[in-house]
Backbone bond lengths (Angstrom), bond angles and torsions (degrees), N, CA, C in turn:
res aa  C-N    CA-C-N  psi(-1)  N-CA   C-N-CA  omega(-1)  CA-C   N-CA-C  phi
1 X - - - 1.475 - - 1.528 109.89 -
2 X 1.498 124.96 133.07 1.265 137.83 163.45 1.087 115.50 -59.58
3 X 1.665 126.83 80.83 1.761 99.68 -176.54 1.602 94.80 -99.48
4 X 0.969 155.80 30.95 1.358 165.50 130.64 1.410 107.83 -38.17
5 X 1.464 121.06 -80.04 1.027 143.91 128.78 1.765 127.83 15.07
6 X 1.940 103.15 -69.96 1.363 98.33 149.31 1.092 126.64 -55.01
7 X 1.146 114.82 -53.63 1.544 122.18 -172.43 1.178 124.63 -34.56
8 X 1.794 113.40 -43.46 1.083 126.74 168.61 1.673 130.43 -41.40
9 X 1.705 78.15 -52.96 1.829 96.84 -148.94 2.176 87.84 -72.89
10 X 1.408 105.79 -35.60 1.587 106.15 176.02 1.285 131.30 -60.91
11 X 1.349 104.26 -46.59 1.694 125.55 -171.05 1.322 101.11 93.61
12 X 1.581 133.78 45.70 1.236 123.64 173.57 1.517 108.39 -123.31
13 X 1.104 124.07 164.02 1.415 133.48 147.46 1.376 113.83 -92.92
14 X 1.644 111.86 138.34 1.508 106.30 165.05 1.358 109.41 -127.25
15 X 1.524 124.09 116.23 1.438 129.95 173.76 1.352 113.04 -44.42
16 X 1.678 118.10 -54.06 1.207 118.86 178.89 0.745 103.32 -85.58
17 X 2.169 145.21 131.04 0.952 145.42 149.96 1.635 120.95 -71.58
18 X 1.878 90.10 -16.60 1.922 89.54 -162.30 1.910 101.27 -85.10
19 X 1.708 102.82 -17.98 1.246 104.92 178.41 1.510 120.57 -64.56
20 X 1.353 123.37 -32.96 1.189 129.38 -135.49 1.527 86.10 -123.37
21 X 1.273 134.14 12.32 1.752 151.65 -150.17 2.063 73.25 -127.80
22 X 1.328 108.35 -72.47 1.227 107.42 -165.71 1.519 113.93 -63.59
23 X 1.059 111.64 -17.25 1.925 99.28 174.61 1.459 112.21 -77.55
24 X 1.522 117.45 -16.88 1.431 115.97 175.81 1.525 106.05 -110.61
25 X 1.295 116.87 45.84 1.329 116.73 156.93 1.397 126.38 -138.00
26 X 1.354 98.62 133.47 1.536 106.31 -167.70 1.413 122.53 -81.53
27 X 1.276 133.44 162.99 1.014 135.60 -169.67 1.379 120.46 -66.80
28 X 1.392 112.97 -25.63 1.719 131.34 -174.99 1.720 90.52 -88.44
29 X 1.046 137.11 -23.82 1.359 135.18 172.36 1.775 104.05 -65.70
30 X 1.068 115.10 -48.03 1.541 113.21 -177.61 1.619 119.05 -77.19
31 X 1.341 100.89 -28.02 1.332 96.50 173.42 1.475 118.17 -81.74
32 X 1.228 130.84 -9.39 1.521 140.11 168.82 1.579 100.75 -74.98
33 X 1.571 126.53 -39.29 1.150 127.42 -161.87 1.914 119.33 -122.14
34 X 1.244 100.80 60.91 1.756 122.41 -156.53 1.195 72.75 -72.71
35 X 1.411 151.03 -57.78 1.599 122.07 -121.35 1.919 86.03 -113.06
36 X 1.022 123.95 20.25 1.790 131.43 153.60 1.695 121.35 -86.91
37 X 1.188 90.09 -11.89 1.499 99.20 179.19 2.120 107.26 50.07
38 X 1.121 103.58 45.91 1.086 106.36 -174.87 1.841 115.17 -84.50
39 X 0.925 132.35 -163.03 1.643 128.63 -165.74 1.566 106.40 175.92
40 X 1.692 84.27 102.24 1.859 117.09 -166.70 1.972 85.00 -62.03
41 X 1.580 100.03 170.13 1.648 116.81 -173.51 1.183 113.62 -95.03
42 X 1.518 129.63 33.44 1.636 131.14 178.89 1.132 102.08 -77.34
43 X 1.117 123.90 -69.49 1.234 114.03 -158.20 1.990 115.28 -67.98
44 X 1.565 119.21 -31.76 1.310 119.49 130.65 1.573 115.25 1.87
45 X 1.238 98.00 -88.06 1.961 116.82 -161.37 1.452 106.99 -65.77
46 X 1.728 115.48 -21.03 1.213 114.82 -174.94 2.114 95.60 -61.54
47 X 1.541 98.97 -59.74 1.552 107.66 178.24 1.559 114.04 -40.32
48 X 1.119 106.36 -57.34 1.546 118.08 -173.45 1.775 113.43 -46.06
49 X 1.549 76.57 -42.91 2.126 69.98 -170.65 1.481 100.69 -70.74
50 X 1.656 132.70 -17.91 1.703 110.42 -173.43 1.769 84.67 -100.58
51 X 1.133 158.00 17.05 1.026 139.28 129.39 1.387 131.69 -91.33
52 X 1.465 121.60 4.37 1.522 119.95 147.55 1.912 106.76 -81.58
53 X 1.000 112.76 -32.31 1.453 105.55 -167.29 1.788 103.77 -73.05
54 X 1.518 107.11 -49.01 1.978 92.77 177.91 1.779 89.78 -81.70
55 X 0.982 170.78 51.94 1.185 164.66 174.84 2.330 91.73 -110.94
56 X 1.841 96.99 -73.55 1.246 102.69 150.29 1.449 146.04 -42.20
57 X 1.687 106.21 -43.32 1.168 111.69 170.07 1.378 133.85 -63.79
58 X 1.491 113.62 -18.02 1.394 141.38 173.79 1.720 103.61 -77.73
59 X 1.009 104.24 -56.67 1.539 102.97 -169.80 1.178 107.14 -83.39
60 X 1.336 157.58 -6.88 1.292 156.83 134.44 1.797 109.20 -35.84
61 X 1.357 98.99 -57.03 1.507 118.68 -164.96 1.602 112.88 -45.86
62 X 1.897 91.74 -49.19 1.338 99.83 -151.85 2.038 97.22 -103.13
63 X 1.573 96.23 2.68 1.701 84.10 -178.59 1.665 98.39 -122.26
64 X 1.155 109.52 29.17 1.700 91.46 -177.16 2.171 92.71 -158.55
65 X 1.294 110.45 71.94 1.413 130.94 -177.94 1.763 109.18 -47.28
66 X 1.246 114.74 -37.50 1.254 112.04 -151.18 1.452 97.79 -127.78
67 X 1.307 129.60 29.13 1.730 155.09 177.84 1.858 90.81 -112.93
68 X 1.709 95.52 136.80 1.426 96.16 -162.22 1.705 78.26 -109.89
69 X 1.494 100.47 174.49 1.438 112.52 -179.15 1.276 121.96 -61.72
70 X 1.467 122.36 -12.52 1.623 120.17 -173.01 1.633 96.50 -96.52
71 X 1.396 108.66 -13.81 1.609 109.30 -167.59 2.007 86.14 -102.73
72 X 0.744 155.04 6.46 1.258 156.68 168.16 1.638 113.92 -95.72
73 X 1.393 111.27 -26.52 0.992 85.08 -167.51 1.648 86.91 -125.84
74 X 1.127 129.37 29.77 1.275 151.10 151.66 1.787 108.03 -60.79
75 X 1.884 98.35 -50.71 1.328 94.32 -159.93 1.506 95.31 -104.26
76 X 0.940 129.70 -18.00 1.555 116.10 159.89 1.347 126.93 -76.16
77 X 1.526 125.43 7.20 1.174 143.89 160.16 1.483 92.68 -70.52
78 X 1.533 138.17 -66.55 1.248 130.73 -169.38 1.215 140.68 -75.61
79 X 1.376 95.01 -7.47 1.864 128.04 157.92 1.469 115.17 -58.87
80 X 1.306 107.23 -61.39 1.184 119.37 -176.88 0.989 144.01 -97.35
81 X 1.849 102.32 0.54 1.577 113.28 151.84 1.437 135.20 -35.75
82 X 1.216 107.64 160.40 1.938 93.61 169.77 0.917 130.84 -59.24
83 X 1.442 117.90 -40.72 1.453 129.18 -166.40 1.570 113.71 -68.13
84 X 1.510 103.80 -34.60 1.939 129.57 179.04 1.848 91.29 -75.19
85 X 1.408 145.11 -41.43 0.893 142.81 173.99 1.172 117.13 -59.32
86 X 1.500 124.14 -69.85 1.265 135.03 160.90 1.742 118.43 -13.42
87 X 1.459 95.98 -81.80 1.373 109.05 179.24 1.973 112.00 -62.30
88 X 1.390 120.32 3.93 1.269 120.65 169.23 1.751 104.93 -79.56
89 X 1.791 106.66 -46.23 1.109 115.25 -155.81 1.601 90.05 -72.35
90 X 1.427 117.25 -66.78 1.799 112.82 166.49 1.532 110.12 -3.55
91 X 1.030 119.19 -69.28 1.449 149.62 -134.53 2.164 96.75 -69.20
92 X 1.236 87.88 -53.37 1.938 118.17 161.24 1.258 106.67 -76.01
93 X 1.106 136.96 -6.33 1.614 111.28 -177.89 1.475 120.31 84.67
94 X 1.435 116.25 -33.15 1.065 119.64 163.63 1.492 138.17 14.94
95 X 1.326 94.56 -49.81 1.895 105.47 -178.75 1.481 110.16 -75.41
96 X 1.135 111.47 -12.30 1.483 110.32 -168.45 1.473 101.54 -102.64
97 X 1.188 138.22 5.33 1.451 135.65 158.22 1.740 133.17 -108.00
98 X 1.464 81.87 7.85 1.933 99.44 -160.85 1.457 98.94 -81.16
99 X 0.965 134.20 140.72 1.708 144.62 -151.12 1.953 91.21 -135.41
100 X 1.911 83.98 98.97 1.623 102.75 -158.85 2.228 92.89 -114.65
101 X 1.087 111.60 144.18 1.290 114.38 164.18 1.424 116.40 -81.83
102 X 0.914 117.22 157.30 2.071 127.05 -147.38 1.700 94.96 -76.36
103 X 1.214 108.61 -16.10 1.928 98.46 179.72 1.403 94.48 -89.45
104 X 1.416 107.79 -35.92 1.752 95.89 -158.60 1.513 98.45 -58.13
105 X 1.544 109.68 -48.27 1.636 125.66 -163.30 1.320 86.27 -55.97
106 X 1.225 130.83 -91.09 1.719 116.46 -160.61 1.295 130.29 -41.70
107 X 1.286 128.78 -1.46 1.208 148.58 -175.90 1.562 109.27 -96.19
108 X 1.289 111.97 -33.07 1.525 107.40 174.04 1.603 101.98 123.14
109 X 1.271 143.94 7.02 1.264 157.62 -121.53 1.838 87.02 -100.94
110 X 1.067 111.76 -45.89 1.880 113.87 -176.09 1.292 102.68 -69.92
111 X 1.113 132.30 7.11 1.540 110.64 165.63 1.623 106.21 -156.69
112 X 1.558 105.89 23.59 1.362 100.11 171.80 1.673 107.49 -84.63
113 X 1.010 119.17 166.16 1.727 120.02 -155.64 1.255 112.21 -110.01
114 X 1.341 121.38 0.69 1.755 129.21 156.06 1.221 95.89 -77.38
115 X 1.388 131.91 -63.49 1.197 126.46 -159.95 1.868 116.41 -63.73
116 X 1.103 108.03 -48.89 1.620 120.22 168.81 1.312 97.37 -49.27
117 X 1.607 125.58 -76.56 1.573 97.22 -177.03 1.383 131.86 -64.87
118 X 1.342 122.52 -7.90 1.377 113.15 159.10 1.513 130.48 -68.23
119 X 1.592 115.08 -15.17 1.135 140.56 -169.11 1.790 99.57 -92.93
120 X 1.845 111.43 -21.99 1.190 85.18 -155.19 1.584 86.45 -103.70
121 X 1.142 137.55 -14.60 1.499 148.78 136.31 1.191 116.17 -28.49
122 X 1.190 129.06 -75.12 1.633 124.32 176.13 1.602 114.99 -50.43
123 X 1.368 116.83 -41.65 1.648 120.68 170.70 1.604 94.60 -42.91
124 X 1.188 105.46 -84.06 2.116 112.20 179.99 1.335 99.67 -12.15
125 X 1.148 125.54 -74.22 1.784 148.89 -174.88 1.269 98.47 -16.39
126 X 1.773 97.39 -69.02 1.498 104.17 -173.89 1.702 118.32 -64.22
127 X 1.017 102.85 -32.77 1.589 111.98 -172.36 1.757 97.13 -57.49
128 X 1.007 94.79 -44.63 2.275 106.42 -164.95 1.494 98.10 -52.79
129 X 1.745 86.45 -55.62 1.772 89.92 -162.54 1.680 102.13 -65.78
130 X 1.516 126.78 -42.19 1.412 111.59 -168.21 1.284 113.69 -89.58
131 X 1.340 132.26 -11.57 1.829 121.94 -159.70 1.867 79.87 -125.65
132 X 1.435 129.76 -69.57 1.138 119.41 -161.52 1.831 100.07 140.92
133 X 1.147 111.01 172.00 1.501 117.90 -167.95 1.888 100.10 -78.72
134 X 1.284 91.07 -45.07 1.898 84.22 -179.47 1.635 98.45 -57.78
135 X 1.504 132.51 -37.46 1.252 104.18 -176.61 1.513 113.55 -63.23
136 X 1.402 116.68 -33.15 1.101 112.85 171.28 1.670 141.61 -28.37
137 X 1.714 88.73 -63.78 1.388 109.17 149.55 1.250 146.40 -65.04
138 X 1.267 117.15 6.48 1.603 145.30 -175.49 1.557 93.30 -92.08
139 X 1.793 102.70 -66.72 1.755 110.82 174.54 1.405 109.13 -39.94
140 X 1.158 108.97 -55.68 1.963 122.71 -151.04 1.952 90.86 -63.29
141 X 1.633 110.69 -38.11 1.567 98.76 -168.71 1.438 103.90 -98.29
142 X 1.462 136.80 17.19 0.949 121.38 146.06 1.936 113.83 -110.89
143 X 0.568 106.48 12.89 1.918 99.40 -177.24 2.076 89.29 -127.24
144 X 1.365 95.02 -56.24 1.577 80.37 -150.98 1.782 119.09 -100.38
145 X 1.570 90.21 -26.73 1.759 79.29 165.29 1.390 146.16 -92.47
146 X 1.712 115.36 22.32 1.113 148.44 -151.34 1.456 83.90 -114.61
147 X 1.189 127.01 -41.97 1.970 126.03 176.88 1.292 117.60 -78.55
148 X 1.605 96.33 -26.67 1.666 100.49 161.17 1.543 129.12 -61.33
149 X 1.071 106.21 -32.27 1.574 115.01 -179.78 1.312 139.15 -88.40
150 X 2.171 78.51 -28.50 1.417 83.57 171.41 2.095 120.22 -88.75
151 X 1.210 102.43 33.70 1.339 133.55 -169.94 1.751 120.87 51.11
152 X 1.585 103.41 35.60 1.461 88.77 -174.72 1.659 114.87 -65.23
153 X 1.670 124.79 -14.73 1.155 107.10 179.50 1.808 109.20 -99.91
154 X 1.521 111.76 39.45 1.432 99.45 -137.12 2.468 76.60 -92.93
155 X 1.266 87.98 23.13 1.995 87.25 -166.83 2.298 80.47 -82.38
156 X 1.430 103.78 -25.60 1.602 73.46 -179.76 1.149 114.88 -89.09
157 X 1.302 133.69 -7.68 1.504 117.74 169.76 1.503 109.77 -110.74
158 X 1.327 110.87 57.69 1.485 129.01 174.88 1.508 136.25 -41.86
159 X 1.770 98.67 32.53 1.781 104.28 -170.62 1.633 132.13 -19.36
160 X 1.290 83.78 -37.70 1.623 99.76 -169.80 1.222 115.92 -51.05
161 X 1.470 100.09 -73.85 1.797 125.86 163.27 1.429 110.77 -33.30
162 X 1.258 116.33 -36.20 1.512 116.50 -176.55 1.818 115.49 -82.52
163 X 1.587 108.69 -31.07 1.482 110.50 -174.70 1.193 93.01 -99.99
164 X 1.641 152.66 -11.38 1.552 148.17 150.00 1.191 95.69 -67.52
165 X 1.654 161.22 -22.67 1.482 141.14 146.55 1.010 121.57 -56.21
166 X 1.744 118.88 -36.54 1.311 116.56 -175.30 1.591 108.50 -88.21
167 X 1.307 129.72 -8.74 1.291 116.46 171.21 1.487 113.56 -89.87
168 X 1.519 111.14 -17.67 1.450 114.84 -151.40 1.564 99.98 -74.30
169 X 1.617 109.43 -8.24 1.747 109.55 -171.46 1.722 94.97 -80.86
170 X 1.308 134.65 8.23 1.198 126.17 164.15 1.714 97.04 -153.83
171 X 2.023 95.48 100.74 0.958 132.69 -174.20 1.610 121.17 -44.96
172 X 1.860 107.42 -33.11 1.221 118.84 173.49 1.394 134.19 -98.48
173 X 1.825 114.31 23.50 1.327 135.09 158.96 1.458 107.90 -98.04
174 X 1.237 107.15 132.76 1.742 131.20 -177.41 1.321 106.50 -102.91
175 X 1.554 137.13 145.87 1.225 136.77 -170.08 1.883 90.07 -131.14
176 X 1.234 108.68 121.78 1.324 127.00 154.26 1.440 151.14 -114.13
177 X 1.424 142.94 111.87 1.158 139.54 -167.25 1.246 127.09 -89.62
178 X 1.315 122.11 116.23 1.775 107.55 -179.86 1.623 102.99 -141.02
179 X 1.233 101.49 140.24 1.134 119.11 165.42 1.303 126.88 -54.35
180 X 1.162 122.47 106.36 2.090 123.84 177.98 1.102 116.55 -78.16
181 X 1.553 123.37 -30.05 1.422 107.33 -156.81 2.112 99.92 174.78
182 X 1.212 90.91 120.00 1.571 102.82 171.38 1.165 131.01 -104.75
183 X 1.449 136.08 124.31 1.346 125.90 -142.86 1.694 106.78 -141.00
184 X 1.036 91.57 163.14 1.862 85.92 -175.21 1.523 128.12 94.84
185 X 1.412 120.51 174.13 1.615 117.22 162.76 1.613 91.45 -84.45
186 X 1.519 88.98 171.44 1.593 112.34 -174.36 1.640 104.34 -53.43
187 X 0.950 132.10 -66.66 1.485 162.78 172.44 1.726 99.09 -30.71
188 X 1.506 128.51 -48.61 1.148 118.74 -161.46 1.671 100.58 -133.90
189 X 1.422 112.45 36.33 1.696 119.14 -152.15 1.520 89.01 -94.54
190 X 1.490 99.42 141.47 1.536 105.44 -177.84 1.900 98.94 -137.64
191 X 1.056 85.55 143.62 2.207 108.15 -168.91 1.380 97.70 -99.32
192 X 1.722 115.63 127.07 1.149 127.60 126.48 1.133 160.05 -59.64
193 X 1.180 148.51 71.52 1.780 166.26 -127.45 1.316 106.34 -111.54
194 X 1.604 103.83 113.63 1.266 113.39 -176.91 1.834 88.19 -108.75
195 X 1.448 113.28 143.91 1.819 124.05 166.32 1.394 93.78 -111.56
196 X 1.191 108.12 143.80 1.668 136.29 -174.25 1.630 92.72 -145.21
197 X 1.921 84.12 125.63 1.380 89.69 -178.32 1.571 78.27 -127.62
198 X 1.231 121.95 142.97 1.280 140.02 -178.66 1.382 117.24 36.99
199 X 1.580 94.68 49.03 1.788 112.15 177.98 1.983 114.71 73.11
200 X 1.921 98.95 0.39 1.292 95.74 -173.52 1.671 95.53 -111.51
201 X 1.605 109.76 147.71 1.544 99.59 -158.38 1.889 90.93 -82.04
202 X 1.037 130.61 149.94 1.285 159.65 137.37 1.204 164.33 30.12
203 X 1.854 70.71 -114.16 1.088 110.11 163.20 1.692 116.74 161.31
204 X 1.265 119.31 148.88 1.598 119.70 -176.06 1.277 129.52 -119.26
205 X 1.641 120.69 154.59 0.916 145.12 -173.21 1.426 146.89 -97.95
206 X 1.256 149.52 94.51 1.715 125.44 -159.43 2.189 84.10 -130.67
207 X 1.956 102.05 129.69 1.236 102.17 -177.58 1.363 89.42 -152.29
208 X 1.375 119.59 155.77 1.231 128.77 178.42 1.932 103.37 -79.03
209 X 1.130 121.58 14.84 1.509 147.67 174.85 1.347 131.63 -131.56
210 X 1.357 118.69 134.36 1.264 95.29 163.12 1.352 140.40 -48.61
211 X 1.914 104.54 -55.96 1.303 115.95 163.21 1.391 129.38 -33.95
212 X 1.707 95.56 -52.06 1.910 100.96 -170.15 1.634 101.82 -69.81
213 X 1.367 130.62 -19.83 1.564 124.69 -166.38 1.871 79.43 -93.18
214 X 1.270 150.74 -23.23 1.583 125.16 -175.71 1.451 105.54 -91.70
215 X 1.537 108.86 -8.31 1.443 104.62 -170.17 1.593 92.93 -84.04
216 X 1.829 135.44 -47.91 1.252 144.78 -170.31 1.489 105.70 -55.20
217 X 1.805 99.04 -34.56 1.762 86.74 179.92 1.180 142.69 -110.23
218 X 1.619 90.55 16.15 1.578 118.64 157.12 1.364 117.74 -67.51
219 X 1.422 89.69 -55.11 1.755 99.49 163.49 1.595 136.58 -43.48
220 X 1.256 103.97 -37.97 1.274 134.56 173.76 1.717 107.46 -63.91
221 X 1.198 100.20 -51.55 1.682 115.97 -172.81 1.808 89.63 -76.32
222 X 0.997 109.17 -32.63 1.828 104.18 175.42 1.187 130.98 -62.31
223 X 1.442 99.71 -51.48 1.583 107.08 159.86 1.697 124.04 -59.97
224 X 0.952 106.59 -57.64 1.609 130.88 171.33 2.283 98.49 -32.07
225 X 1.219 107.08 -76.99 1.447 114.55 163.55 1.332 116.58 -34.86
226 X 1.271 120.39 -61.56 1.449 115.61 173.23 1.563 146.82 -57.13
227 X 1.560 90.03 -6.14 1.396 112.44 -169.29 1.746 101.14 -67.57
C-alpha cells in the first residue's frame, strides 16, 4: 500500500505507516499472507464506528439547537449508514488502497459498500489512535461535515414531504417557497426561506442552502400548524 500517496491525496501525515497499512487491510489479505504475520482492520473499525458516531453526535448537537433528539438521531442514522459510508470512502479514493486477497478482488470486493465502509471506519480507528480525536475532527470538517450542510442527507428529515401531506388533506391550500433574503460573502452565504401557504408566510428558514433553508421552514411551518 502507498500510504505516501494517501498522505497526499488527504493532507495528512501519518507517523505510523504500519498502523494506517492495517486499516486498509482486509481480512482475505491476511489469510493469503499467514507467514507476514500481518493484522487485518477489524478490530480498527470496531473503534472507528464509536468514534464516527460521537464525532457526528457532537456536530449535530452543537449545530442544529432547535432539532429534538428523535430528529437527531434520525439524521445521524443516515450519515452513518453504509451506503453514506461507502460513498464517503468512494469520495477519498479509498478503494484504490485497500489490500484485498485475489478471490475477494475478483469478486468485486473494492467497491462493494460493506467493505468500503468498513474500510472507511477502521481508517477513523487509525486516525483516533495515532493523531487524537481533534484530528479526527479536523478530517470530519473538511471531508464530511461540509455534505452535511450542504443537505445531502437532508432526504431523511424530509419536511417538505411532510407539510405537502399535511396540507394536501385540504386540496385547496397551495404551498409556496421564496427566498427573502441572502446573506453573507459568497463562500459562507446563507438563504432565508419564507413558506407561504395560501399566499400567507408560514413559516421560515436560514440554511447554508437553498434546500436546507426550505427544508428548516417547512419545519417551522410544522411546528407552527401543530400548535
Amino acid at each position: 500500500m502507498n500510504v505516501t500517496k494517501l498522505e497526499e491525496q488527504l493532507g495528512i501525515r501519518f507517523k505510523n505507516h504500519e498502523l494506517i497499512q492495517q486499516a486498509f487491510t482486509h481480512s482475505s489479505y491476511v489469510n493469503e499472507h499467514q507467514k507476514e504475520k500481518i493484522l487485518d482492520n477489524e478490530r480498527l473499525e470496531f473503534l472507528g464506528d464509536a468514534v464516527l458516531e460521537l464525532g457526528i453526535s457532537e456536530y449535530l448537537y452543537k449545530n442544529n439547537v432547535d432539532m429534538a433528539e428523535g430528529e437527531m438521531t434520525k439524521l445521524r442514522a443516515s450519515i452513518v449508514c453504509e451506503p453514506s459510508l461507502a460513498n464517503f470512502a468512494r469520495d477519498l479514493n479509498f478503494n484504490e488502497f485497500i489490500m484485498l486477497g485475489k478471490g475477494e478482488e475478483h469478486t468485486g470486493g473494492r467497491d462493494r459498500a460493506s467493505l468500503l465502509a468498513d474500510v472507511f471506519e477502521s481508517f477513523l480507528g487509525a486516525l483516533y489512535i495515532e493523531q487524537g480525536f481533534n484530528a479526527v475532527l479536523t478530517f470530519f470538517e473538511r471531508f464530511i461535515y461540509p455534505k452535511i450542510d450542504m443537505g445531502a442527507f437532508s432526504h431523511a428529515m424530509d419536511y417538505k414531504s411532510q407539510l405537502q401531506e399535511l396540507i394536501q388533506q385540504d386540496k385547496n391550500r397551495g404551498i409556496e417557497y421564496k427566498i427573502a433574503q441572502e446573506k453573507g460573502p459568497s463562500h459562507m452565504k446563507e438563504f432565508v426561506v419564507q413558506v407561504l401557504i395560501e399566499n400567507k408566510i408560514a413559516g421560515t428558514g436560514i440554511g447554508r442552502t437553498k434546500k436546507e433553508a426550505e427544508q428548516r421552514a417547512a419545519k417551522h411551518a410544522i411546528d407552527e400548524l401543530s400548535k
